[in-house]
N, C-alpha and C positions, 0 to 999 in steps of 0.2 A: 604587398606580400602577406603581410599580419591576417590584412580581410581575406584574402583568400585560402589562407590556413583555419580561420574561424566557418569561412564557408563548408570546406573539406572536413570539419571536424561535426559542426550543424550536418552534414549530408549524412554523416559515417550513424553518429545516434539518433538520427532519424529512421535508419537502416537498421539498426540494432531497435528501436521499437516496431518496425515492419516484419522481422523474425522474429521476436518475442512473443507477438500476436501470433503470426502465422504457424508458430510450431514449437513456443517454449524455448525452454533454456538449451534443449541439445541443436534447436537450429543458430545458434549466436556460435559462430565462428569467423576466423579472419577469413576466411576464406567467401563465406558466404557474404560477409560484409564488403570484403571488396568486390565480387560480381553484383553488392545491390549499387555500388557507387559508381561502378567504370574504374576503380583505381588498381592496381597492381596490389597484391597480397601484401609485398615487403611493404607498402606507402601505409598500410594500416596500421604497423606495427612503429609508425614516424609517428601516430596521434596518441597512439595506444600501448602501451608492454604488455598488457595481458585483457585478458575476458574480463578478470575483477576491473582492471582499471576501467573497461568501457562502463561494466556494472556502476560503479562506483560512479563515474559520470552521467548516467542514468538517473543514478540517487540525487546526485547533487541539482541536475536540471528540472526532474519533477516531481523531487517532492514535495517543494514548495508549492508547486502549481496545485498537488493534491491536497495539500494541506489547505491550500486557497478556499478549494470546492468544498471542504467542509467547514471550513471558516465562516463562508457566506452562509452554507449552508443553515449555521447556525443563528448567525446573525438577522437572519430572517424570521424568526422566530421572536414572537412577543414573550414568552412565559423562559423558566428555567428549566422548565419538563420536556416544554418544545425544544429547548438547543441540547436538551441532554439524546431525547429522541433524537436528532437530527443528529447528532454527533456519532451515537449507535448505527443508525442507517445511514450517513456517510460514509463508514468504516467501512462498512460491509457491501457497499457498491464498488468502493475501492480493492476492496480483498476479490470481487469477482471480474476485477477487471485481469485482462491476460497477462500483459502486461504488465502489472503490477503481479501478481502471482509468482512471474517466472523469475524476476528483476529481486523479489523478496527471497525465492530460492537458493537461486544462486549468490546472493550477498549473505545467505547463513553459510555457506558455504567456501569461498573463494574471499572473501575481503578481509584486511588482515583488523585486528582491532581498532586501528582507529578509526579506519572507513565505518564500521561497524557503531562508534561513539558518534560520527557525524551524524549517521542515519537514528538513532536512537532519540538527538539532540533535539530532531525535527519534530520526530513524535511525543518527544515533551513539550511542545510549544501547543500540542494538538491538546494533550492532558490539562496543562495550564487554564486552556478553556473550558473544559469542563468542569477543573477544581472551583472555577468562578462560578459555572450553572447551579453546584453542589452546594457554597456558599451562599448563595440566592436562593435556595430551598431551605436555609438552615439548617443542614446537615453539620453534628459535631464533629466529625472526622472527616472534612472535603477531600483531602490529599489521598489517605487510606480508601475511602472510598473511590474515589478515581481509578486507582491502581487496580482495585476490586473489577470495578467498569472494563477495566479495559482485560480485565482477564473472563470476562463475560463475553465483549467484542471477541475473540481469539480464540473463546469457546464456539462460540456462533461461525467464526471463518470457518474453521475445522470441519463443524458438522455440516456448514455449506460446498463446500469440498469433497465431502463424501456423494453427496446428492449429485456435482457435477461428475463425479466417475461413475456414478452410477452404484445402481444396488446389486456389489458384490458377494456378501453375506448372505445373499437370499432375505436381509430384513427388510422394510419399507423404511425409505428417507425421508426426510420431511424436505419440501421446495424451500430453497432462498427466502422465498417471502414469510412459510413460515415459519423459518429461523429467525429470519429478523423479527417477528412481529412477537417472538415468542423472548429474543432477546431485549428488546426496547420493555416489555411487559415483566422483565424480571427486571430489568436496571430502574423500573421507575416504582417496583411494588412489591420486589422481592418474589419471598414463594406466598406472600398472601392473594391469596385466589378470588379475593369479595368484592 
């Protein structure tokens, strides 16, 4: 019975990342979720109490896994320039995954603080590594600087964002890549242009 409740619950957030992709945070409902599984509306509501809690189960399932992909990501990298890059362009494959977009949304939204501290908790483990890259370049302020980093990544999501809704404003956006290439080139040089 256990396994088959772990299976119904694997199906149910497998479903809820099939909506997320397919149409964002307003297609995640119980309803939706129970026609992606075959189960009756009320049986979702047996795994689940609300949208947050699925969110919230979302968080807990893959953020590790994305934390993974930038972990290796880094790890891959011979120098502390290369994991600090890779940590910058890891963010931001993440920030344009669906996905993860919709899952970030709605947990600013919907999850009560502490769900909020878990999901926070993850991304300090992400930070950790790069305080180590900053350390490795001899930077005096690694920590400070990290925090800085990573309000650089969150600047670069933002204006990647803009680019994926398109150019509203009537101004020109700059594509994903020149965002990142433009944020990797500030995280590693500042506004020195030489």
């Amino acid at each position: 019975m256990a396994e088959h409740r772990q299976l119904q619950r694997a199906a149910l957030l497998d479903a809820a990342r099939i909506l997320f992709t397919e149409g964002g945070m307003e297609a995640l409902t119980f309803s939706a979720l129970a026609a992606r599984t075959g189960l009756a509306r009320s049986s979702v509501y047996e795994y689940f109490r609300s949208r947050a809690a699925v969110v919230e189960a979302l968080c807990e399932a893959d953020f590790p896994l994305w934390a993974a992909e930038i972990e290796a990501g880094m790890a891959n990298c011979d120098t502390a320039a290369g994991r600090i890059e890779a940590y910058v362009r890891g963010q931001l494959v993440l920030a344009g995954d669906p996905r993860h977009r919709a899952v970030m949304a709605i947990s600013a939204l919907e999850l009560d603080e502490a769900a909020r501290e878990r999901i926070r908790a993850a991304h300090s483990r992400l930070a950790g590594l790069v305080v180590r890259a900053l350390e490795d370049l001899g930077h005096e302020q690694p920590r400070l600087a990290a925090a800085l980093l990573q309000g650089i990544v969150e600047a670069a999501v933002r204006r990647a964002e803009q680019f994926a809704a398109g150019d509203r404003a009537g101004c020109p956006v700059e594509s994903p890549e020149a965002v990142a290439d433009a944020a990797v080139a500030l995280a590693l040089r500042g506004l020195d242009r030489t």
